[in-house]
C-alpha positions as CSV (number, residue, x, y, z in Angstrom):
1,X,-2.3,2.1,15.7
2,X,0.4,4.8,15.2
3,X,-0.4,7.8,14.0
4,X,2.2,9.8,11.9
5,X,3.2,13.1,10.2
6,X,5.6,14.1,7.7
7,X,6.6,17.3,7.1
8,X,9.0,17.9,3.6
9,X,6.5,15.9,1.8
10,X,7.5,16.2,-1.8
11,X,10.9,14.7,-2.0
12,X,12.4,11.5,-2.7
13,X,13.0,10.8,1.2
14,X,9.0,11.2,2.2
15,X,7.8,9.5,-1.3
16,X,9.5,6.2,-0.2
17,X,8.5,7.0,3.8
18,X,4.6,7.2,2.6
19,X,5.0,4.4,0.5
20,X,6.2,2.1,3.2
21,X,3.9,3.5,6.1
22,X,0.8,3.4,3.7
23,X,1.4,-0.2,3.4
24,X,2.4,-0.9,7.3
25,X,-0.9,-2.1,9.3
26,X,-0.3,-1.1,12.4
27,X,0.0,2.7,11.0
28,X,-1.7,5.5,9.4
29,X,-0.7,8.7,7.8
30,X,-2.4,11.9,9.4
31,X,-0.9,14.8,7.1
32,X,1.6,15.2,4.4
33,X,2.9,18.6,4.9
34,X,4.3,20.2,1.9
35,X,4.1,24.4,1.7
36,X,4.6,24.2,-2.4
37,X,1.9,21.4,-2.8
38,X,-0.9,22.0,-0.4
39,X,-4.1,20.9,-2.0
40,X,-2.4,18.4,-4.4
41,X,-3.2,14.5,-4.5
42,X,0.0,12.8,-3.2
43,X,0.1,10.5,-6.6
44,X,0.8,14.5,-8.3
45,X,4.1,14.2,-7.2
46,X,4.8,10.7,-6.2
47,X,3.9,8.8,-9.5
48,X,4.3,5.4,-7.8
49,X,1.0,5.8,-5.1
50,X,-1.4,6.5,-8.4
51,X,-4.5,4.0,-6.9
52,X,-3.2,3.6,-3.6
53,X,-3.9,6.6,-1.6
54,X,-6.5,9.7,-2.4
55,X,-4.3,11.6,0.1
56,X,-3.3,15.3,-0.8
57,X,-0.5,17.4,0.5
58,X,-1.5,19.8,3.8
59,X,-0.6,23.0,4.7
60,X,-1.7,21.9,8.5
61,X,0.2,20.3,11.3
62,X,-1.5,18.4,13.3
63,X,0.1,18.1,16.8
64,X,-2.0,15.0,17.8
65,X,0.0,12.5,16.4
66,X,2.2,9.9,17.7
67,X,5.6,10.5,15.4
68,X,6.6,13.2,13.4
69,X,9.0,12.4,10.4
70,X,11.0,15.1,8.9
71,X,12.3,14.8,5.4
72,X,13.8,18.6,5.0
């Protein structure tokens, strides 16, 4: 299993990114960073993951993960 990160979580860029990882089985999401929307379910702000992930947005970086995506 890969674990990833993405930091610039709110845009257009990490919506489609979290859509495709949520849904790829041999990898799972660690953190959504995102300053502005720390606290916030991830369906706030990407409208197309209402029932699929509970997620929310982190102000944390975790640097125990196996790849870091940046979508600045």
């Amino acid at each position: 299993m890969i674990t990833a990160g993405i930091i610039g979580g709110a845009g257009y860029t990490a919506g489609e990114l979290i859509r495709l990882l949520l849904h790829h089985k041999e990898t799972s999401i660690d953190f959504v960073y995102s300053t502005s929307n720390a606290g916030n379910k991830l369906y706030k702000i990407h409208q197309d993951l209402i029932g699929t992930s509970e997620m929310e947005f982190s102000s944390d970086i975790n640097p125990e993960i196996d790849v870091l995506f940046l979508c600045l």
